[in-house]
C-alpha positions as CSV (number, residue, x, y, z in Angstrom):
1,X,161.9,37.1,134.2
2,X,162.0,37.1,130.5
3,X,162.1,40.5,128.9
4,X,159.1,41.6,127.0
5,X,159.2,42.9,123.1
6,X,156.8,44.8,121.2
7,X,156.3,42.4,118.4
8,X,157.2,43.8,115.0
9,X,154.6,44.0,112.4
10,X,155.0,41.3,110.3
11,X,155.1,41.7,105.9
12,X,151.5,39.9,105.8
13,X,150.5,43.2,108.1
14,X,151.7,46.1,106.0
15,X,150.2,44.6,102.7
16,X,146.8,45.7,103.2
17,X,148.5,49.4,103.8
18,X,150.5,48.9,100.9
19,X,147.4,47.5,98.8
20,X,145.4,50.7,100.1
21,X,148.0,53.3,99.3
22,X,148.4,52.1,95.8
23,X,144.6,52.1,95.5
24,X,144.3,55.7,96.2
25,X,147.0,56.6,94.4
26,X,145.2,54.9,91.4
27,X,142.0,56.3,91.6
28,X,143.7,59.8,91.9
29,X,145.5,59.3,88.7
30,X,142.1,58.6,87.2
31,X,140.5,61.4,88.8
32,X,143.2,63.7,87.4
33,X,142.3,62.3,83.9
34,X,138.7,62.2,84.1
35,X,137.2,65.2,81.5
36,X,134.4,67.5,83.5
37,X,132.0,67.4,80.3
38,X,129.6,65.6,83.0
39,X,130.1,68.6,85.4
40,X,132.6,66.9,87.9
41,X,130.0,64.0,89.2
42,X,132.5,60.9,88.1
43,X,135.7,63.2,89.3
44,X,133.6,63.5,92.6
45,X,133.1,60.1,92.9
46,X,136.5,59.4,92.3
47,X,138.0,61.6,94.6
48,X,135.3,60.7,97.5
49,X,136.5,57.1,97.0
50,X,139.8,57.6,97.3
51,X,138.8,59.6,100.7
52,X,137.3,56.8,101.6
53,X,140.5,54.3,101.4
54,X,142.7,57.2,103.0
55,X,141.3,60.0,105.0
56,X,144.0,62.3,105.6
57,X,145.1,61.9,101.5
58,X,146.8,65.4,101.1
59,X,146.0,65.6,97.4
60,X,142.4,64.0,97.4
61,X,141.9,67.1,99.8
62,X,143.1,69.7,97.6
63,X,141.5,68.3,94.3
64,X,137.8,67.7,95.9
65,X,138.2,71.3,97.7
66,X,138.9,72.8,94.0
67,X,136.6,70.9,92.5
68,X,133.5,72.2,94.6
69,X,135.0,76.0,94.2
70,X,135.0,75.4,90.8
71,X,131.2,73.9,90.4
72,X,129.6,75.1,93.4
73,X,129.9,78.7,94.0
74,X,130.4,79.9,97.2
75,X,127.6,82.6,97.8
76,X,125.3,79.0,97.7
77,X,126.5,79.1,102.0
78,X,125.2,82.6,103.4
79,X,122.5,82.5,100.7
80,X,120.8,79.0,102.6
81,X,121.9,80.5,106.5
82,X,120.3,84.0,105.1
83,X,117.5,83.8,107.9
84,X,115.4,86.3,106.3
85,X,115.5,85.4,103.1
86,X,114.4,81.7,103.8
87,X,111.6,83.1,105.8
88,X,110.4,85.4,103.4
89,X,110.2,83.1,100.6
90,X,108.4,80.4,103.4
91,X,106.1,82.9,104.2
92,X,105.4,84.0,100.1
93,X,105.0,80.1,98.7
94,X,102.9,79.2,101.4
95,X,100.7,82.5,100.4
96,X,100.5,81.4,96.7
97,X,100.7,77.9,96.5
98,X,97.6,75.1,96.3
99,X,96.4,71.9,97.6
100,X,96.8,70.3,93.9
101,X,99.5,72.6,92.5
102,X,102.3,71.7,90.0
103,X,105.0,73.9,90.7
104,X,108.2,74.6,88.8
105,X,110.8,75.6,90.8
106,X,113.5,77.5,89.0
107,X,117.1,77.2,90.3
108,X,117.0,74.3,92.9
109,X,120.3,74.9,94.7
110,X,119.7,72.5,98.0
111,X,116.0,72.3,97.1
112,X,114.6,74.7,99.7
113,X,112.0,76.4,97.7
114,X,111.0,73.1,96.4
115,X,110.7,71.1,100.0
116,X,109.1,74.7,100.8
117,X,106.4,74.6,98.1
118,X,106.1,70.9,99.0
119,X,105.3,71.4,102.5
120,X,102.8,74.2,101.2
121,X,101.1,71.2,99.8
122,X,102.1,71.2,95.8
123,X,100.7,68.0,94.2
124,X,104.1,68.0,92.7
125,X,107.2,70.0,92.4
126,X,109.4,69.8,89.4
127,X,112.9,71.4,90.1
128,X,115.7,72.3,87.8
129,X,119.4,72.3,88.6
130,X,121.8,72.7,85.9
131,X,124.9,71.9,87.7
132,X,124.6,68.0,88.2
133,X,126.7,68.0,91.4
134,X,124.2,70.4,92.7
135,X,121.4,68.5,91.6
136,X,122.4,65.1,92.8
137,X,123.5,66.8,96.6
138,X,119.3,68.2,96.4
139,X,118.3,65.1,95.5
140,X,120.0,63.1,98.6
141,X,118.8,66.3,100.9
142,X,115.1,65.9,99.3
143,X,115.3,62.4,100.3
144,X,116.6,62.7,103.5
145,X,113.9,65.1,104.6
146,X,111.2,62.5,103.2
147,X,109.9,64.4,100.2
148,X,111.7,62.4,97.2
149,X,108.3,60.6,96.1
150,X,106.5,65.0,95.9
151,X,110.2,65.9,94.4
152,X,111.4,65.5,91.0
153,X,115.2,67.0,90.6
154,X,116.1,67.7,87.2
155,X,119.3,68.1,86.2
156,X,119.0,70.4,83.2
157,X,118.6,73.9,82.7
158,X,114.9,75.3,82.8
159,X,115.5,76.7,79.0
160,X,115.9,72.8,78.2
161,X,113.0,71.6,79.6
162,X,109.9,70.1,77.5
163,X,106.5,69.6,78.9
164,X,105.3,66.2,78.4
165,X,108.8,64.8,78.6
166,X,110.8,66.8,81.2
167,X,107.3,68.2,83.3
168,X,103.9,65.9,83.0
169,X,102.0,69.2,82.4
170,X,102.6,73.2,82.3
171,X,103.1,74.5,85.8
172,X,100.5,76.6,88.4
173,X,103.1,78.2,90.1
174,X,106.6,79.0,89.0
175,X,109.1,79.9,91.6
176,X,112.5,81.6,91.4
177,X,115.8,82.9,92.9
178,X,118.0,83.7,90.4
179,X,119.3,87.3,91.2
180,X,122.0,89.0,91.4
181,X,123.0,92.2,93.7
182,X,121.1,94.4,90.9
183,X,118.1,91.7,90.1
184,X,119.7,91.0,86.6
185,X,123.3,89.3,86.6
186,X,121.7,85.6,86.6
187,X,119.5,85.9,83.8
188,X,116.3,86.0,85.8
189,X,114.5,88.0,82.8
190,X,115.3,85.4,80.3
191,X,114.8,82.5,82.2
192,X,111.0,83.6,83.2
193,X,110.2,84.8,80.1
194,X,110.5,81.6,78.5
195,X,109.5,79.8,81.6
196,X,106.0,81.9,81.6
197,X,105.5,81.1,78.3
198,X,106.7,78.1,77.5
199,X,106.3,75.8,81.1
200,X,103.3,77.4,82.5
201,X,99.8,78.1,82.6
202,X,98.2,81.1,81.2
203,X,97.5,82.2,84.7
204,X,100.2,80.6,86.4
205,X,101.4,82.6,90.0
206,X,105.1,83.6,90.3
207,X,107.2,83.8,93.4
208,X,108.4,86.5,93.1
209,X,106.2,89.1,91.4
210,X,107.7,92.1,90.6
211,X,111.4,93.8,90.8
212,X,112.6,97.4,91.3
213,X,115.8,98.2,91.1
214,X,116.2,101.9,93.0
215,X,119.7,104.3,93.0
216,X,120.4,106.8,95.9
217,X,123.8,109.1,96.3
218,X,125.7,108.2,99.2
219,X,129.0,109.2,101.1
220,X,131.8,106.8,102.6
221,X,135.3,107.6,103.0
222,X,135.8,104.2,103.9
223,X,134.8,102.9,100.2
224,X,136.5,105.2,98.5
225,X,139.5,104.5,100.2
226,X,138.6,100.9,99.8
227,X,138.6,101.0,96.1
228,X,140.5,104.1,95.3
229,X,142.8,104.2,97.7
230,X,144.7,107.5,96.9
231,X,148.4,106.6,97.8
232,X,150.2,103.9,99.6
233,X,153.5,104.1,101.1
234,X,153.6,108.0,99.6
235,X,153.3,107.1,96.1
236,X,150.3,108.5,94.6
237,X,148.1,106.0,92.8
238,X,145.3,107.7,91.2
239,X,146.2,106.9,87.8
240,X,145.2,103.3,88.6
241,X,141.1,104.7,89.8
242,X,139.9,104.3,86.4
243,X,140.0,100.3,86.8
244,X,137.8,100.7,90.1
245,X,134.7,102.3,88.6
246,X,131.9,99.5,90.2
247,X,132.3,98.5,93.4
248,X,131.3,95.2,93.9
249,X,130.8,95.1,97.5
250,X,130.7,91.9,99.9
251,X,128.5,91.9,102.7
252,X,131.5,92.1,105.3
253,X,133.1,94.9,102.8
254,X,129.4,96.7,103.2
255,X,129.7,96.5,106.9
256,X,132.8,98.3,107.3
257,X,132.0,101.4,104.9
258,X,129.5,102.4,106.9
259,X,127.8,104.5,104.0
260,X,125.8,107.2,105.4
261,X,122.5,108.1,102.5
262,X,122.8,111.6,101.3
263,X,118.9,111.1,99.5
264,X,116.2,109.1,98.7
265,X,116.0,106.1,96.6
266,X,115.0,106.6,93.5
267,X,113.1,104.1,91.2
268,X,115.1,103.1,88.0
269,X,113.4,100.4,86.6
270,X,110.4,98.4,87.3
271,X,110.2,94.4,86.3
272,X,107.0,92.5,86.5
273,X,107.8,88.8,86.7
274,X,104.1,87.2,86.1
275,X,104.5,89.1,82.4
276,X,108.5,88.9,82.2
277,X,110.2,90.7,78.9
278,X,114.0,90.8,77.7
279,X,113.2,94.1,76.2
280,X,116.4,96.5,76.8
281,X,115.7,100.3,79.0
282,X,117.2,103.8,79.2
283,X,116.8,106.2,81.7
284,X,118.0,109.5,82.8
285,X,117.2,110.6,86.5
286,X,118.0,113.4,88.6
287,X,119.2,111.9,92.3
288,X,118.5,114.4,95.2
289,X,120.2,114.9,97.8
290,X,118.7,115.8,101.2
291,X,121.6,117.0,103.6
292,X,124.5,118.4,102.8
293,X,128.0,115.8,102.6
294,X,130.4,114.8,99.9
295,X,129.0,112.3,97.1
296,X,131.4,109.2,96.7
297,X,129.1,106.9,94.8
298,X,125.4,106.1,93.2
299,X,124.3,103.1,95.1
300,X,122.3,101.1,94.0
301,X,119.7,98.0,95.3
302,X,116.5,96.4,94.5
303,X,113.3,95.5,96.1
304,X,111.6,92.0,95.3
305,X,107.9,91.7,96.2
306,X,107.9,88.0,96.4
307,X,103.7,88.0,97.0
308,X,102.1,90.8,98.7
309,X,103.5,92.6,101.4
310,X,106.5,90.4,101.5
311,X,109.7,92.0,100.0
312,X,112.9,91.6,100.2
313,X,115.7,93.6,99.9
314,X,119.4,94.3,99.5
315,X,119.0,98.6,100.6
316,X,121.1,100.3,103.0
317,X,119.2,98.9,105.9
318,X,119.0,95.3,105.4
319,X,121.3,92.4,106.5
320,X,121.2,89.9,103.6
321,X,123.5,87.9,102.5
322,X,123.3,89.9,98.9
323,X,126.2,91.7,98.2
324,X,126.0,95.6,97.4
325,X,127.2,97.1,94.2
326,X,128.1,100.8,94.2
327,X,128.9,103.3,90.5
328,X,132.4,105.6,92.1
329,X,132.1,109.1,90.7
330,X,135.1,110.1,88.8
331,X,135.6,113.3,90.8
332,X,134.0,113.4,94.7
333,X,131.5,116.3,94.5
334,X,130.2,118.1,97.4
335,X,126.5,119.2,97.5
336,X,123.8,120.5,99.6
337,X,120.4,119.7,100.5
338,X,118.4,120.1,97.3
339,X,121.3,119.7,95.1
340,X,120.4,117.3,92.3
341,X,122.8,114.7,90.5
342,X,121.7,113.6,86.9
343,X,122.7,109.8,86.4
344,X,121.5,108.1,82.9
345,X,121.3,104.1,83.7
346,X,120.6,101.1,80.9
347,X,120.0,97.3,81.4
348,X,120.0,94.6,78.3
349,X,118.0,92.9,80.3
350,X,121.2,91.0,82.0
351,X,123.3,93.8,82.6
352,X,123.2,96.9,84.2
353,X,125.8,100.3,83.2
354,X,125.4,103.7,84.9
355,X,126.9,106.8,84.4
356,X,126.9,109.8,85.8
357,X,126.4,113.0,84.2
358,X,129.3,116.1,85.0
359,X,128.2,118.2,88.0
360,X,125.7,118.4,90.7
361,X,123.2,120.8,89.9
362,X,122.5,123.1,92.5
363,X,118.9,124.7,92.4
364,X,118.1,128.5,93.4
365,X,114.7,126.8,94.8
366,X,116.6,125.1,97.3
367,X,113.8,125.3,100.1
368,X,111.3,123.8,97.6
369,X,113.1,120.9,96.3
370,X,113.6,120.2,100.3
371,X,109.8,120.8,100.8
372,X,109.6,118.7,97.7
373,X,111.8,115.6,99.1
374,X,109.8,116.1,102.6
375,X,106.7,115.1,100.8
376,X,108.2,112.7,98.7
377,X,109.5,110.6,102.0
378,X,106.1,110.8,103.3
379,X,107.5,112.5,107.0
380,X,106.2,115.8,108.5
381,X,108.5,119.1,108.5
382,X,109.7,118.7,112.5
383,X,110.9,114.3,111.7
384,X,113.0,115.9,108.6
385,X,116.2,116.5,111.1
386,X,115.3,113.3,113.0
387,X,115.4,111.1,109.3
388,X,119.0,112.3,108.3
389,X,119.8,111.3,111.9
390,X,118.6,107.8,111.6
391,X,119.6,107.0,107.9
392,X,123.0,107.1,109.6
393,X,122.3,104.6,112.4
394,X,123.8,101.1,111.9
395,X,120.5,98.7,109.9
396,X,120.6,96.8,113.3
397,X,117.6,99.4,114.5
398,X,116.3,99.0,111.0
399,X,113.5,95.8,110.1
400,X,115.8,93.2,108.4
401,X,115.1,91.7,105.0
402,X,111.5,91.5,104.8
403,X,109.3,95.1,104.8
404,X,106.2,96.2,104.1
405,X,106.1,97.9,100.7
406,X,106.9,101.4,100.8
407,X,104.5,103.7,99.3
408,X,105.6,107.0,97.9
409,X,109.1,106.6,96.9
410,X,110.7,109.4,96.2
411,X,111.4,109.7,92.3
């Protein structure tokens, strides 16, 4: 019996490798070359084509997977699988939006406030976007989902925007999530204050409605070794602290310092986002403490009342996907129940500093500034105990994300 062969691939069957290679290899020189002035859509398009021709392209890879870091920031991922987030801000545009309503929807990210106020039953929804890869990714997930003829994407930013060219009219509702961990880092007071004036009506509804941002004195060995570690391998490295002052805290960074609240939050500032202003604020405030422990930082967080009775928040006892920021005293002070720590704080309306004044101040009317706190915390002499005991338990036996206003905050 004749031996069998594999047969060899003949020339005419490696030119249409050949052809392919040199194709990718093409478009990735143009990709390279391509300028981002149009925010990386033509580089994207360049690069998905070339992924297209070969799959397993090593460089393609690496170029798209920069190119997304570079124009789609990464918080965009917990922020859309935040459960409670997307539920409270379901639960609020339903609330506030009409039959009939033209909504502007400020910051469209993946267009779920928009299919949200759609659903709600908007007449229209006009969304910005000013990163166009962004934008264009919302508008194929718009018209996946069916809602591209009740969906407009725009890919500009909301400061650009004209009514009668970019919107048909000025909007009923204007909606919103443009915060940072201390409400202010993405320019939300800016961007309302000309949206409110400029792109709504008179009376136009906001989602959301009102900001606090609130500061409380805390303890955690585990952040201050975190971000002040004080030697490593023997060497002492304090002299470095003074580069660690804010801790900007991510949310698995948050899980592990397990800080434990040494007092009440106190109200800094107060934003109402139906009347929005850029006007700058000082303020000096006296933190208390409520059990004794060692004060590592001021933490502080923010409440956003997105329509009423639905807030959400980034405190101690929520799970959000909102990281934490946290001001490191200079010197770890020890204090007492009714020991008071004078902080002065200032926002330009996009920024937020805070200092801390010297020393704890202790009182010689300790027993009333703890009578003072029980009242101020709303709780009855004999739950005073049990509260320190549960501001240390782990947020899991605490309600996540979205809370019913709380009413007589201390400070």
């Amino acid at each position: 019996m004749a031996e069998r062969k594999l047969k060899q691939p003949s020339q005419n069957y490696q030119e249409p490798q050949d052809q392919s290679a040199q194709e990718a290899e093409n478009l990735i020189r143009l990709a390279k070359l391509e300028p981002l002035v149009d925010g990386g859509i033509r580089t994207s398009q360049l690069l998905s084509d070339t992924l297209k021709i070969a799959p397993h392209h090593h460089e393609a890879q690496i170029l798209q997977e920069r190119l997304h870091q570079m124009f789609v920031p990464r918080w965009h991922f917990p922020m859309l699988a935040d459960k409670g987030r997307n539920s409270a801000y379901a639960k609020a545009i339903d609330m506030k939006v009409q039959p009939g309503d033209v909504v502007l929807d400020i910051g469209c990210g993946a267009g779920l406030t928009a299919m949200l106020a759609a659903r709600a039953g908007a007449k229209h929804v006009y969304t910005c976007e000013q990163q166009p890869l962004i934008a264009e990714a919302a508008t194929r997930v718009i018209a996946q989902n069916g809602l591209g003829d009740r969906i407009t994407v725009i890919p500009k930013m909301s400061h650009d925007l004209v009514v009668g060219v970019d919107i048909p009219e000025p909007a009923d509702v204007v909606i919103s999530e443009i915060v940072d961990t201390v409400l202010l880092g993405e320019g939300a007071l800016a961007t309302l204050t000309h949206a409110m004036i400029a792109l709504a009506k008179p009376q136009a509804r906001t989602i959301p409605e009102r900001g606090t941002l609130m500061a409380q004195l805390v303890e955690s060995d585990n952040l201050a070794e975190l971000w002040r570690p004080q030697e490593a391998e023997g060497f002492d490295l304090s002299a470095f602290h003074s580069f660690a002052r804010v801790a900007q805290i991510t949310p698995n960074d948050f899980a592990v310092c397990g800080m434990t609240p040494l007092g009440p939050t106190s109200d800094l500032f107060k934003f109402d986002f139906t009347k929005p202003n850029v006007n700058p604020a000082r303020r000096t405030q006296d933190l208390a403490c409520f059990s004794a422990g060692k004060v590592h930082a001021v933490f502080v967080s923010f409440e956003m009342e997105l329509a009423p009775g639905i807030v959400l928040t980034n405190d101690l006892h929520s799970e959000v996907h909102w990281g934490r920021t946290a001001f490191l005293l200079d010197r770890v002070e020890t204090a007492v129940a009714g020991d008071l720590l004078r902080v002065t704080a200032e926002h330009d309306s996009s920024q937020l500093s805070l200092s801390v004044h010297d020393t704890v101040v202790r009182t010689d009317k300790a027993g009333l500034a703890k009578g003072w706190l029980k009242q101020a915390l709303d709780l009855p002499p004999h739950l005073w105990d049990a509260h320190k005991m549960t501001a240390r338990v782990n947020s899991a036996s605490h309600p996540p994300q979205i809370k019913e206003n709380r009413k007589n905050r201390a400070g």
